[in-house]
The first five atom37 places (N, CA, C, CB, O) and aatype in JSON, in Angstrom:
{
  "aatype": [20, 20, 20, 20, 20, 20, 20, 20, 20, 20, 20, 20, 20, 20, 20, 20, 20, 20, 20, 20, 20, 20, 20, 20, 20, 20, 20, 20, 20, 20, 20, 20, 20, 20, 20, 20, 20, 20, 20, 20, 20, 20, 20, 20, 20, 20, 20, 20, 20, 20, 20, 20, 20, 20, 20, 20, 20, 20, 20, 20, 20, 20, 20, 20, 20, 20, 20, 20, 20, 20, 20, 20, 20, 20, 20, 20, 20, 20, 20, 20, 20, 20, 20, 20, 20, 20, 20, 20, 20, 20, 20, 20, 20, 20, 20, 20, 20, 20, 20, 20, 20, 20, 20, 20, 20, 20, 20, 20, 20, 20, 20, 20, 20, 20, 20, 20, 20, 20, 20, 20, 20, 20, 20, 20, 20, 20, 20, 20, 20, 20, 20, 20],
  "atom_mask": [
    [1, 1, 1, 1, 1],
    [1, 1, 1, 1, 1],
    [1, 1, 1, 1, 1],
    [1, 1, 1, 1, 1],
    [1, 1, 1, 1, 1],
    [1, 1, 1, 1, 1],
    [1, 1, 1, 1, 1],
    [1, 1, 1, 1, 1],
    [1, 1, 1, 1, 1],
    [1, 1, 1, 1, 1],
    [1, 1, 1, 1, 1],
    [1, 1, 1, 1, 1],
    [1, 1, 1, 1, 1],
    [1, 1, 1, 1, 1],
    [1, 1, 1, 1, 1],
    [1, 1, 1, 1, 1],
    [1, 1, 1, 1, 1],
    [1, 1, 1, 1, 1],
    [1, 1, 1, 1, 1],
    [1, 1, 1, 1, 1],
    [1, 1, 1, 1, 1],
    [1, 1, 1, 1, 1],
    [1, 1, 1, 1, 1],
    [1, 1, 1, 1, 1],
    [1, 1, 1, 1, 1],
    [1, 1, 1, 1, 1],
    [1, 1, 1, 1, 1],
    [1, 1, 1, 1, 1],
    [1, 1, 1, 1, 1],
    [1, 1, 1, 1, 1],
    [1, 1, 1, 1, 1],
    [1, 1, 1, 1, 1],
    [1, 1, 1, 1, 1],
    [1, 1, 1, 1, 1],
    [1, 1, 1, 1, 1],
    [1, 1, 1, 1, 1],
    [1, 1, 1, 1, 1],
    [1, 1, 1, 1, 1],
    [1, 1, 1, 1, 1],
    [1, 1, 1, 1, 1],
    [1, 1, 1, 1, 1],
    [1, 1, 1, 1, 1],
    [1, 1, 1, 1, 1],
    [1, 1, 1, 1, 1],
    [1, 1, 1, 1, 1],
    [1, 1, 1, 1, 1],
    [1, 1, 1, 1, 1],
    [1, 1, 1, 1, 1],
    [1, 1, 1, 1, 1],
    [1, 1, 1, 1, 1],
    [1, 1, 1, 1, 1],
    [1, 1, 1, 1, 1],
    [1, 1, 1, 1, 1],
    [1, 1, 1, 1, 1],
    [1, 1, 1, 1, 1],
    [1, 1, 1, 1, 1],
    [1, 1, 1, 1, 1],
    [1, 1, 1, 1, 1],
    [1, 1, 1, 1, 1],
    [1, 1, 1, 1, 1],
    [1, 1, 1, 1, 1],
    [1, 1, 1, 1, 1],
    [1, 1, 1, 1, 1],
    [1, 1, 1, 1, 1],
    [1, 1, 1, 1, 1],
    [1, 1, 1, 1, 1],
    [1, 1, 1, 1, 1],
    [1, 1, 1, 1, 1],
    [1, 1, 1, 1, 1],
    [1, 1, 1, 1, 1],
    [1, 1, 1, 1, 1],
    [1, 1, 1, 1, 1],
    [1, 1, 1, 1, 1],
    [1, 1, 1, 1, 1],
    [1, 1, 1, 1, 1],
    [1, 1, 1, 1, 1],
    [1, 1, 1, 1, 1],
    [1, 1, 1, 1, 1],
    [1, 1, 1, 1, 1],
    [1, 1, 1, 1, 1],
    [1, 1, 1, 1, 1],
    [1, 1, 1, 1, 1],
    [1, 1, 1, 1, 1],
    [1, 1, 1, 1, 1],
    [1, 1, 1, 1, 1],
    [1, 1, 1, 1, 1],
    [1, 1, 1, 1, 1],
    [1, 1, 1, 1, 1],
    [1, 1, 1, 1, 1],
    [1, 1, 1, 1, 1],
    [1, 1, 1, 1, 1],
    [1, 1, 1, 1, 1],
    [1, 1, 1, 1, 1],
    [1, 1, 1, 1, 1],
    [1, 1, 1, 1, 1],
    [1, 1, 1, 1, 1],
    [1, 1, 1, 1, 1],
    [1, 1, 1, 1, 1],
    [1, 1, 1, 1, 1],
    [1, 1, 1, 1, 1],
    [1, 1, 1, 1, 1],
    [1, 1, 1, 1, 1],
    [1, 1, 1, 1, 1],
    [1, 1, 1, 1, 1],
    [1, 1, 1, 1, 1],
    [1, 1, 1, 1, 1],
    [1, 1, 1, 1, 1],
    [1, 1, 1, 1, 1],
    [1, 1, 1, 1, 1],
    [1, 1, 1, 1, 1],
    [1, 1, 1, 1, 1],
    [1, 1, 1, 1, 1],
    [1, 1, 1, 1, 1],
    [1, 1, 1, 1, 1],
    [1, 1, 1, 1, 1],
    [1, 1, 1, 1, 1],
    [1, 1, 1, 1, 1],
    [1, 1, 1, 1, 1],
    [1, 1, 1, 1, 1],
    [1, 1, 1, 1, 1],
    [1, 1, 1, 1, 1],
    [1, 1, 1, 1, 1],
    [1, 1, 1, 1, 1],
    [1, 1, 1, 1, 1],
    [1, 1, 1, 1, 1],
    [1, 1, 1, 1, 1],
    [1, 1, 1, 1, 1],
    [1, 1, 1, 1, 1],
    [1, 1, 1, 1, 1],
    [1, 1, 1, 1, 1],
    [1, 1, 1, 1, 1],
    [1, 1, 1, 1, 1]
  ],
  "atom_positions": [
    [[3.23, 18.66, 16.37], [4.06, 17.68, 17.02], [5.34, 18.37, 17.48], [4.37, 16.5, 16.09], [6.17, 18.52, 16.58]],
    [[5.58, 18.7, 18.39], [6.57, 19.5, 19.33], [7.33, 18.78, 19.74], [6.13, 20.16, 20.4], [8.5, 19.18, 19.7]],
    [[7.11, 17.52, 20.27], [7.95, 16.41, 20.97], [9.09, 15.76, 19.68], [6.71, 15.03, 21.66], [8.85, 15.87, 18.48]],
    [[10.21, 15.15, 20.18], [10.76, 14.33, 19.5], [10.29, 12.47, 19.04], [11.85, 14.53, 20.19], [10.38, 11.8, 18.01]],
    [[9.69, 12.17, 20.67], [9.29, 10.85, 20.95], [8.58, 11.14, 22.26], [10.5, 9.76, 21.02], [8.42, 12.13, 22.96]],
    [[8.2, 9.77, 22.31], [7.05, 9.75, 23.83], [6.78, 7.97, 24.24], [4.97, 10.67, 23.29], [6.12, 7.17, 23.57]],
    [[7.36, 7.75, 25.28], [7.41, 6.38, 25.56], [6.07, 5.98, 26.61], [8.93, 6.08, 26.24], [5.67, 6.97, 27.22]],
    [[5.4, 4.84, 26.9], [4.66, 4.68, 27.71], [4.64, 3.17, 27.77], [3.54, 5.38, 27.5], [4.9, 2.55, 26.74]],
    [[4.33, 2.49, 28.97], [4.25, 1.47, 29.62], [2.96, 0.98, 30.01], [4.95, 1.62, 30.53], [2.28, 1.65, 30.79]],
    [[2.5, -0.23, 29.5], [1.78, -0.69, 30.09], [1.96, -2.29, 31.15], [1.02, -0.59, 29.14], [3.1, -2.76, 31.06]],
    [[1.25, -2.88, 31.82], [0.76, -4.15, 32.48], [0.17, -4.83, 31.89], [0.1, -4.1, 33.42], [-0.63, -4.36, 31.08]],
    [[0.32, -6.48, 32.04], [-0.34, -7.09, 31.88], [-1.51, -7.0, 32.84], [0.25, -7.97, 31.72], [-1.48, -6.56, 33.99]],
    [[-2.78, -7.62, 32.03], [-4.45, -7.8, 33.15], [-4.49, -9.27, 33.22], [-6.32, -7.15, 32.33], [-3.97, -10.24, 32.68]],
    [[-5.54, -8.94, 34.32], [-6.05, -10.54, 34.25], [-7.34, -10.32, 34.37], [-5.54, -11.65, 35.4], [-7.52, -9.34, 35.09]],
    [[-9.01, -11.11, 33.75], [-10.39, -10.61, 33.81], [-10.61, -12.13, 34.01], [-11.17, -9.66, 32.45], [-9.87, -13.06, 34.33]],
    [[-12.12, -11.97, 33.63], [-13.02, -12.94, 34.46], [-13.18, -13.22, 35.74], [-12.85, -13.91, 34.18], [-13.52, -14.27, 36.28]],
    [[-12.82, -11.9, 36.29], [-13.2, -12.49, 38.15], [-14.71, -12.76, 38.54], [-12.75, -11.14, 39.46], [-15.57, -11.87, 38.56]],
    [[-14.92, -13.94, 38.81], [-16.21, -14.18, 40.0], [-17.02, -13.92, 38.94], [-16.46, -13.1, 41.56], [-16.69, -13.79, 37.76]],
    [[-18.22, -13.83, 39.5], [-19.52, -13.18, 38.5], [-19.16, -11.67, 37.64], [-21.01, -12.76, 39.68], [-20.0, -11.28, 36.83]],
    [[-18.31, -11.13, 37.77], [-17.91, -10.23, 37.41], [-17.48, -10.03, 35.56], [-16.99, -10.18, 38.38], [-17.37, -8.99, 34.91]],
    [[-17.33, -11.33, 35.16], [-17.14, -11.61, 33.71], [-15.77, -10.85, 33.75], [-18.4, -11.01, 32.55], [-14.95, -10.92, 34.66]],
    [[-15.65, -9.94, 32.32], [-15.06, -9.4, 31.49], [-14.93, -7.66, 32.19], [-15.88, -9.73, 30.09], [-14.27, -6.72, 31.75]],
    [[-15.7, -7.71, 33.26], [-16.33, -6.04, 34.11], [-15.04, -5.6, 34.77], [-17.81, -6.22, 35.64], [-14.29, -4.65, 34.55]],
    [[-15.01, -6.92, 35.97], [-14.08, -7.68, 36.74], [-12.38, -7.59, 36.35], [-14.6, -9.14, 36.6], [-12.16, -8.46, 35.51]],
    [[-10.99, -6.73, 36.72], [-10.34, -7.07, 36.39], [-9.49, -6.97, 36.95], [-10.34, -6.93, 35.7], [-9.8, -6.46, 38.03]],
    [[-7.44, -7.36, 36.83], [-6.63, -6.51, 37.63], [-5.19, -6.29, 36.61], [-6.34, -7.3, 39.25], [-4.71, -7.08, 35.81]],
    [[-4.91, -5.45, 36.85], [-3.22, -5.33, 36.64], [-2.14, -5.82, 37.31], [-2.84, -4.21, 36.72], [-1.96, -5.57, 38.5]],
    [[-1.54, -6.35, 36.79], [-0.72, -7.54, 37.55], [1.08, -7.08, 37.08], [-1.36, -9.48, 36.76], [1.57, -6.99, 35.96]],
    [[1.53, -6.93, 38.05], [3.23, -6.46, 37.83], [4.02, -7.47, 37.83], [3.91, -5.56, 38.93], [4.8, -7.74, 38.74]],
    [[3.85, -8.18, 36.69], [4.2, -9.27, 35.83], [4.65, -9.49, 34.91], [3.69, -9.73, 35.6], [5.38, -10.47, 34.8]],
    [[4.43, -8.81, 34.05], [4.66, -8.55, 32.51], [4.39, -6.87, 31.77], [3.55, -9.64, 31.77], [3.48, -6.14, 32.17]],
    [[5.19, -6.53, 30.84], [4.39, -5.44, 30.29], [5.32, -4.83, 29.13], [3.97, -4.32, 31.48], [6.51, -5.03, 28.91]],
    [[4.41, -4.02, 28.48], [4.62, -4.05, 27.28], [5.3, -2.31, 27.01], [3.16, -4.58, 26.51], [4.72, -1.32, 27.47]],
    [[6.12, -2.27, 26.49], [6.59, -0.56, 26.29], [6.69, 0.18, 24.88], [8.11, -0.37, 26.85], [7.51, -0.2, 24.05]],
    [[6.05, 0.98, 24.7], [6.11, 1.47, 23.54], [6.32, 3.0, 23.18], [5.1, 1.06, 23.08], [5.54, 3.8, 23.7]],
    [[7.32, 3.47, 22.33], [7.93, 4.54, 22.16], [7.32, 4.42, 20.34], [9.75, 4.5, 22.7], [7.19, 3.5, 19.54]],
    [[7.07, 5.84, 20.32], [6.24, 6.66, 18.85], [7.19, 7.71, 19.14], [4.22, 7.23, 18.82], [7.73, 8.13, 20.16]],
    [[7.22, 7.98, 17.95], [8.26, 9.7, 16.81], [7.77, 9.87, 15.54], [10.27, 9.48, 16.25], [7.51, 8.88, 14.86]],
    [[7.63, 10.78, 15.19], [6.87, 11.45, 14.4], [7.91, 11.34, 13.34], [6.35, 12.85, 14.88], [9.1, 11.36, 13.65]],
    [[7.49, 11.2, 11.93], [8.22, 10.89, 10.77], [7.08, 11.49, 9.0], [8.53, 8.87, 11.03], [5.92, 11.39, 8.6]],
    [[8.0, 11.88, 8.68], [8.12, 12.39, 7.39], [6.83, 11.82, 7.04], [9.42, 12.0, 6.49], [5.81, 12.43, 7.37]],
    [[6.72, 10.53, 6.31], [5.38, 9.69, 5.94], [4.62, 9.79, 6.37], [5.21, 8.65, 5.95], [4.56, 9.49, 7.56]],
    [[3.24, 10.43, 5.53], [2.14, 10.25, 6.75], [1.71, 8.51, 6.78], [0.51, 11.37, 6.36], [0.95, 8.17, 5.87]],
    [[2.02, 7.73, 7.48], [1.7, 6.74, 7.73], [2.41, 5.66, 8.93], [1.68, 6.43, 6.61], [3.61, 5.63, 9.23]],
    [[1.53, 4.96, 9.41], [2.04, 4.34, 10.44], [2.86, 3.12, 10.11], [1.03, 4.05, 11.27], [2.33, 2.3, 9.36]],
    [[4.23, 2.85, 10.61], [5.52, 2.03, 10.35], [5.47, 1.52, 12.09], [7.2, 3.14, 9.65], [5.79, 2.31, 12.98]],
    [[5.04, 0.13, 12.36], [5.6, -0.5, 12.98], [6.65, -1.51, 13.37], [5.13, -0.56, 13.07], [6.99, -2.36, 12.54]],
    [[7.14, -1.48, 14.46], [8.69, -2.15, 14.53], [8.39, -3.08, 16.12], [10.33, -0.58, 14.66], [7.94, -2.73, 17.22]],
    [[8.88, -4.33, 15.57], [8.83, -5.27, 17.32], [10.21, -5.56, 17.86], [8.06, -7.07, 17.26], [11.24, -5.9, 17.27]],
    [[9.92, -5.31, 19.29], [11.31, -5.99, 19.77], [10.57, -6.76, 20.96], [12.76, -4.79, 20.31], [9.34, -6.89, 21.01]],
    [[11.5, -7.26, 21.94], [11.23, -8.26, 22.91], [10.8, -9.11, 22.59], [10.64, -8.08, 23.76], [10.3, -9.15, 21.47]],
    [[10.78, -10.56, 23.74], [10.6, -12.02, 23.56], [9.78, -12.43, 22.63], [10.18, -12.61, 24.63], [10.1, -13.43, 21.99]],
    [[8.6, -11.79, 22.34], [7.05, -12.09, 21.3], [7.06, -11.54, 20.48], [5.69, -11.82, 21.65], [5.9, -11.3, 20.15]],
    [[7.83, -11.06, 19.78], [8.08, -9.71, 18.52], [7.89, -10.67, 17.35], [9.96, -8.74, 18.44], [7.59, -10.13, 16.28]],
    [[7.98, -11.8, 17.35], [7.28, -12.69, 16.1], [6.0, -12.97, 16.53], [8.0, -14.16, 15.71], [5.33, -13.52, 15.66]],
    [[5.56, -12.82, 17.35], [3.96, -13.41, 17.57], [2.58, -12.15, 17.17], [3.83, -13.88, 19.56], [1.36, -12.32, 17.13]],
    [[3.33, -11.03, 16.95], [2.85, -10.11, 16.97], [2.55, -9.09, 15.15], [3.72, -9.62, 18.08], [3.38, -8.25, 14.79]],
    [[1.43, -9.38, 14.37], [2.03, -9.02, 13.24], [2.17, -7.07, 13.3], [0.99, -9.75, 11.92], [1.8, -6.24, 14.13]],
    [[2.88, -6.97, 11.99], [3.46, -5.79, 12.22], [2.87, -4.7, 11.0], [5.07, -6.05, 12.23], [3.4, -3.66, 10.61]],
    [[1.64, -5.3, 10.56], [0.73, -4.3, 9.44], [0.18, -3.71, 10.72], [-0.61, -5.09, 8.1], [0.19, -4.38, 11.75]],
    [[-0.4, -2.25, 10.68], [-1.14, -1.74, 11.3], [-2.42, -1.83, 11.59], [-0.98, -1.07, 11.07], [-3.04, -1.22, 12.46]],
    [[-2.87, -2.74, 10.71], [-4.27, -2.82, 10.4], [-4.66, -3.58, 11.63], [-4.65, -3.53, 8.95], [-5.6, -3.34, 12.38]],
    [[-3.59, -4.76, 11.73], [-3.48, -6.08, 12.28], [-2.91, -6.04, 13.51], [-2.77, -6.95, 11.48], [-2.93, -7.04, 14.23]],
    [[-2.31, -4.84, 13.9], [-1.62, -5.12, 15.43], [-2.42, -3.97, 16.39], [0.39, -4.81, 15.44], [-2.89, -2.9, 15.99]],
    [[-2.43, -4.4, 17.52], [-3.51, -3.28, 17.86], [-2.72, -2.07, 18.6], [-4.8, -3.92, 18.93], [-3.08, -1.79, 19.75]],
    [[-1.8, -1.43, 18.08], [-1.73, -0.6, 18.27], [-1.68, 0.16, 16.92], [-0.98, -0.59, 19.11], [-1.03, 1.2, 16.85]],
    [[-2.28, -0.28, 15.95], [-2.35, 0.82, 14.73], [-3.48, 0.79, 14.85], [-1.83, 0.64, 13.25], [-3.54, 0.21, 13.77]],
    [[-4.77, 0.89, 15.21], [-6.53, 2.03, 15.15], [-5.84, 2.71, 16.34], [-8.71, 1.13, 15.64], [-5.03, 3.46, 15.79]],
    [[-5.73, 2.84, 17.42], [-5.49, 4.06, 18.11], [-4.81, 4.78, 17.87], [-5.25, 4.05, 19.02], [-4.94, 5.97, 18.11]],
    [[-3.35, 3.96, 16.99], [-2.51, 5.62, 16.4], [-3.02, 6.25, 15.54], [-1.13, 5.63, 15.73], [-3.02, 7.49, 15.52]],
    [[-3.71, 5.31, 14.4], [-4.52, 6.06, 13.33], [-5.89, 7.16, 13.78], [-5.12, 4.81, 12.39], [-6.41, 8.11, 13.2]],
    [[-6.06, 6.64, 14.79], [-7.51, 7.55, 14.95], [-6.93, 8.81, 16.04], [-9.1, 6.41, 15.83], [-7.51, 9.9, 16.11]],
    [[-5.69, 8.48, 16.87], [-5.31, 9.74, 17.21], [-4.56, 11.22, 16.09], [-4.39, 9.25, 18.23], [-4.54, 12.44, 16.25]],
    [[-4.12, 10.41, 15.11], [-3.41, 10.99, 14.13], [-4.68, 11.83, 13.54], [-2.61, 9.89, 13.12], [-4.62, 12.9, 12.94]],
    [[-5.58, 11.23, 13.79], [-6.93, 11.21, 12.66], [-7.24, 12.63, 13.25], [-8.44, 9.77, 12.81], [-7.13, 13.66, 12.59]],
    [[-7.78, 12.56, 14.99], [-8.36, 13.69, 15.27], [-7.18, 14.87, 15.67], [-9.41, 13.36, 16.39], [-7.51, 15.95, 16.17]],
    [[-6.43, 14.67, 15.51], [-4.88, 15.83, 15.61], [-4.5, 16.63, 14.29], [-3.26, 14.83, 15.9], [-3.73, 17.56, 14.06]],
    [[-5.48, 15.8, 13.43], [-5.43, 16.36, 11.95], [-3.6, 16.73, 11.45], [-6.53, 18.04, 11.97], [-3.02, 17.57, 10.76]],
    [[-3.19, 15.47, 12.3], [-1.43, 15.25, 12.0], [-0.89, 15.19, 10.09], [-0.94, 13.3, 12.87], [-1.05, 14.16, 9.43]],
    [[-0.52, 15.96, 9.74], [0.46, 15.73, 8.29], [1.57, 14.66, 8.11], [1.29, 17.01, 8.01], [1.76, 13.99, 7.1]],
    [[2.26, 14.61, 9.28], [2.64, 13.3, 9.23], [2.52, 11.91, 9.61], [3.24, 13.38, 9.39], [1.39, 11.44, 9.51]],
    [[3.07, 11.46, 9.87], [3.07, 9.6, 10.13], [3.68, 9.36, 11.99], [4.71, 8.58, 8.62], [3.84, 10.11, 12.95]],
    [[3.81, 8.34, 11.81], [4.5, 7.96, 13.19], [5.28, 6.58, 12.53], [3.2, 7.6, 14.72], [5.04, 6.01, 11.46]],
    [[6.57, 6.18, 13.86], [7.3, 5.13, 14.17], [6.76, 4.71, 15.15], [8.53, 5.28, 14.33], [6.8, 5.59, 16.01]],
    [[6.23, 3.78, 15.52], [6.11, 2.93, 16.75], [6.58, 1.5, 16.67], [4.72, 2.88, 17.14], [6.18, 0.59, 15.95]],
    [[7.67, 1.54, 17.73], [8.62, 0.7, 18.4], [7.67, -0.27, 19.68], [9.91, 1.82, 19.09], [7.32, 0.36, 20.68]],
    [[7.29, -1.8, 19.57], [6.84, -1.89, 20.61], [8.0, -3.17, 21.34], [5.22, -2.15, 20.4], [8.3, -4.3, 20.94]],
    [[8.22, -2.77, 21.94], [8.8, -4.01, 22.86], [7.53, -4.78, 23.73], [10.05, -3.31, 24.09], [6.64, -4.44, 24.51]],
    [[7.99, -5.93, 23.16], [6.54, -6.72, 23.35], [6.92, -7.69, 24.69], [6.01, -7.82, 21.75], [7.83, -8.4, 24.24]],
    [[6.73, -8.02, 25.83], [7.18, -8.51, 26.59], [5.69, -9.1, 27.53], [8.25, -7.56, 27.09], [5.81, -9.7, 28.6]],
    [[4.51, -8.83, 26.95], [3.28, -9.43, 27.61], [2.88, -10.42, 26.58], [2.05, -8.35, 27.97], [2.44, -10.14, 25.46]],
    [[3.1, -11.68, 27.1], [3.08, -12.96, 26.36], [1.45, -13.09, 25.69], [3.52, -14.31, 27.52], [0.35, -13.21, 26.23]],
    [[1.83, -13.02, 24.44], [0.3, -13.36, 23.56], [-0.47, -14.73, 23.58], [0.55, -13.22, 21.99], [0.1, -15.71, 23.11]],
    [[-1.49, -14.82, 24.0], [-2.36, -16.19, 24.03], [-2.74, -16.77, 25.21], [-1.71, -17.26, 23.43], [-3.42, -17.79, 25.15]],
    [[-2.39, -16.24, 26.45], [-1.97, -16.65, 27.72], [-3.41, -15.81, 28.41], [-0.16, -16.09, 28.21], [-3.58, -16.24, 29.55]],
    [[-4.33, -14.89, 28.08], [-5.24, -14.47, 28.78], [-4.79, -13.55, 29.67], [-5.84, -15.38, 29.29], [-5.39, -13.44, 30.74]],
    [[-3.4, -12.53, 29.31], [-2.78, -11.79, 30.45], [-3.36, -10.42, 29.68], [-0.88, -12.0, 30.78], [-3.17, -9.4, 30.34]],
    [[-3.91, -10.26, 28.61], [-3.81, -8.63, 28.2], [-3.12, -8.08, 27.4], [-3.49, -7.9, 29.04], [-2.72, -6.92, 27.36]],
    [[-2.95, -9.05, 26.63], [-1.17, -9.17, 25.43], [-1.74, -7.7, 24.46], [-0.94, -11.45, 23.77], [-1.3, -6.55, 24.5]],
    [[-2.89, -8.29, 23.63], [-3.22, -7.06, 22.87], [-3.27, -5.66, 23.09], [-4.15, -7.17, 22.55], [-2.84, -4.74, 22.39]],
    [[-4.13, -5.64, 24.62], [-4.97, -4.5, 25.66], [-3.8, -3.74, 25.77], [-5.69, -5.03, 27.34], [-3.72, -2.64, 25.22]],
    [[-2.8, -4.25, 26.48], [-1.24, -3.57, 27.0], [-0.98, -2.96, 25.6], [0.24, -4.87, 27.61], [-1.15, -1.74, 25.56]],
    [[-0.63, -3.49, 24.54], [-0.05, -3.06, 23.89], [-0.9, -1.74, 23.02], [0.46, -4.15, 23.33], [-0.22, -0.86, 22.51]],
    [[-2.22, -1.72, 22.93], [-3.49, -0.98, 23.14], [-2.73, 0.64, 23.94], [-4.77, -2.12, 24.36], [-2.12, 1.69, 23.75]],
    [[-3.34, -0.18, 24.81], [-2.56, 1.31, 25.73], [-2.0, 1.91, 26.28], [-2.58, 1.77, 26.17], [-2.19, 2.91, 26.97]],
    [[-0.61, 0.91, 25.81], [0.88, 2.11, 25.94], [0.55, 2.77, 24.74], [2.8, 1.41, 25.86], [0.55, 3.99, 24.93]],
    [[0.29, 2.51, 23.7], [-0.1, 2.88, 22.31], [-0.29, 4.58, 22.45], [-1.62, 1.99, 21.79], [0.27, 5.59, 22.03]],
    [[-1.49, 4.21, 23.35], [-2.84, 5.33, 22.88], [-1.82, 6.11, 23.71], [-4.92, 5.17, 23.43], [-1.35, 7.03, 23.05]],
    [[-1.17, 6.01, 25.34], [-1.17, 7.28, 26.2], [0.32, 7.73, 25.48], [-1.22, 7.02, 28.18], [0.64, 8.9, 25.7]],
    [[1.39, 6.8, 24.51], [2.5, 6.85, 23.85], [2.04, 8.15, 22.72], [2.93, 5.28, 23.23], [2.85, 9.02, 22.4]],
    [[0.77, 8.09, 22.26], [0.88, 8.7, 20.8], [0.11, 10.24, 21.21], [-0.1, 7.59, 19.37], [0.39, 11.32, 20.7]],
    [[-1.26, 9.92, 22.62], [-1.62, 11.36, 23.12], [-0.48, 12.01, 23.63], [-2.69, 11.4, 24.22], [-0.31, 13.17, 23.28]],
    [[0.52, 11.37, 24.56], [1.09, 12.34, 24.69], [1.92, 13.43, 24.01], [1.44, 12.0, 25.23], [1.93, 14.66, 24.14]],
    [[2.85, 12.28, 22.96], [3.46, 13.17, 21.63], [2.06, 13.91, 20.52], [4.55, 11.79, 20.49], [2.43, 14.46, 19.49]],
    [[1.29, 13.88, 20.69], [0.39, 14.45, 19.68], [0.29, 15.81, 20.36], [-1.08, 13.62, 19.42], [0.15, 16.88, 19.78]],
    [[0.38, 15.58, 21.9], [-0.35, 16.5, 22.69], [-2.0, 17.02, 22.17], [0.65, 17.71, 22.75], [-2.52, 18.07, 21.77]],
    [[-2.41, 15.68, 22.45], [-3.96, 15.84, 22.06], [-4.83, 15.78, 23.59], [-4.5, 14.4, 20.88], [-6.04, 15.57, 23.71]],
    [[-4.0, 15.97, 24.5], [-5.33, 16.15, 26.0], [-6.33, 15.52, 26.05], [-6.11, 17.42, 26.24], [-7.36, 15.97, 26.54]],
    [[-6.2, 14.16, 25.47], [-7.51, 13.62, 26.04], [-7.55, 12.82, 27.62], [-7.99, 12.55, 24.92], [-6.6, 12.41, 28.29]],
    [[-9.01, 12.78, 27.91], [-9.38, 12.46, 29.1], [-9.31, 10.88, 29.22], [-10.7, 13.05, 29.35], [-9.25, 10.12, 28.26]],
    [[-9.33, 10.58, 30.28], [-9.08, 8.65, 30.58], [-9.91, 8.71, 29.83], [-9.32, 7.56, 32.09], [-9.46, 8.77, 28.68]],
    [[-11.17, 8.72, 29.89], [-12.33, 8.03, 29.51], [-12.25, 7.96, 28.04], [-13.6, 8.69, 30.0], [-12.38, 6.85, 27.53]],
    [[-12.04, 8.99, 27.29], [-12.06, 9.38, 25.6], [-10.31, 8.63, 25.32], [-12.22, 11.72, 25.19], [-10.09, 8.43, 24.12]],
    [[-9.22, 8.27, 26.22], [-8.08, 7.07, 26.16], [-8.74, 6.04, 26.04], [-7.13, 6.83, 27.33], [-8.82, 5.47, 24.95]],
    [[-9.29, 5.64, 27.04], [-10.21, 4.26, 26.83], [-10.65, 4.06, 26.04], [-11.1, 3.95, 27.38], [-10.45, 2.87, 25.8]],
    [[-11.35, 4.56, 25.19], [-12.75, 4.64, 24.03], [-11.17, 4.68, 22.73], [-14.36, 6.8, 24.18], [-11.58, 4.19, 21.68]],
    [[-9.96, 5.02, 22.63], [-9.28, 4.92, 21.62], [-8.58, 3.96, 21.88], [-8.69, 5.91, 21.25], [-7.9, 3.54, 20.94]],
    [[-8.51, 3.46, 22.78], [-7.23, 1.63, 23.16], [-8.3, 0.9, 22.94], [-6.33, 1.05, 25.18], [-8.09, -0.21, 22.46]],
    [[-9.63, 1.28, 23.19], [-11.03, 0.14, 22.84], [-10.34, -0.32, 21.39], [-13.07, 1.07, 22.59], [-9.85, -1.44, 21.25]],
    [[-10.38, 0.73, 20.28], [-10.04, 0.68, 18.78], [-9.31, -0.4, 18.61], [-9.3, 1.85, 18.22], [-9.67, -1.03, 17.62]],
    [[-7.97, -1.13, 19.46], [-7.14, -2.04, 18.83], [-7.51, -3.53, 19.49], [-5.58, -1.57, 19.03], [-7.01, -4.63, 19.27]],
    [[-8.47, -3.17, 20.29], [-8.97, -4.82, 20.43], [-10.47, -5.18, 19.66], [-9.21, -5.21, 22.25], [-10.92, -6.32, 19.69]]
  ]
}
């Protein structure tokens, strides 16, 4: 871990288009969610909420979905320590906009980048899959 911190941004979505189900989707510059990770002493993940929904959101890792993608990036980085992740939560939960997803994957591209673990979209995807 070389970096100090590493911030990333996501959008809210919107799915179910047309016959398209769940396939079907868009990003909408509407809402979105930002999240900054730093590497800390503990090996373990400590989450923290800010913005409008920061009570709607619980803050065990187990339970918010951005702790399986930090854990499983930590996992394959074979990291000794822990992380802080800060999410400013600003994609309204319950509303069908992507509340979890966003927060998913500012997560994942927040924690590859400070890990500097190079993964590819596709193998990002398959780790923001983890928190929904």
């Amino acid at each position: 871990m070389g970096r100090r911190l590493a911030v990333a941004k996501a959008y809210c979505s919107s799915a179910n288009l047309g016959p398209g189900f769940d396939i079907f989707g868009l990003s909408l510059n509407m809402y979105a969610d930002t999240v900054k990770v730093e590497p800390t002493e503990k090996k373990s993940i400590v989450i923290n909420m800010k913005g409008p929904y920061r009570d709607a959101v619980p803050l065990l890792p187990s339970k918010n979905s951005a702790g399986p993608p930090a854990m499983e990036l930590l996992r394959r980085a074979q990291a000794k320590k822990g992380l802080k992740v800060t999410i400013k939560k600003n994609v309204p939960p319950g509303l069908g906009l992507g509340s979890s997803g966003a927060t998913a994957a500012a997560c994942t591209k927040a924690v590859d980048s400070l890990l500097e673990t190079g993964l590819s979209d596709d193998e990002m995807v398959q780790v923001a899959s983890l928190g929904e």
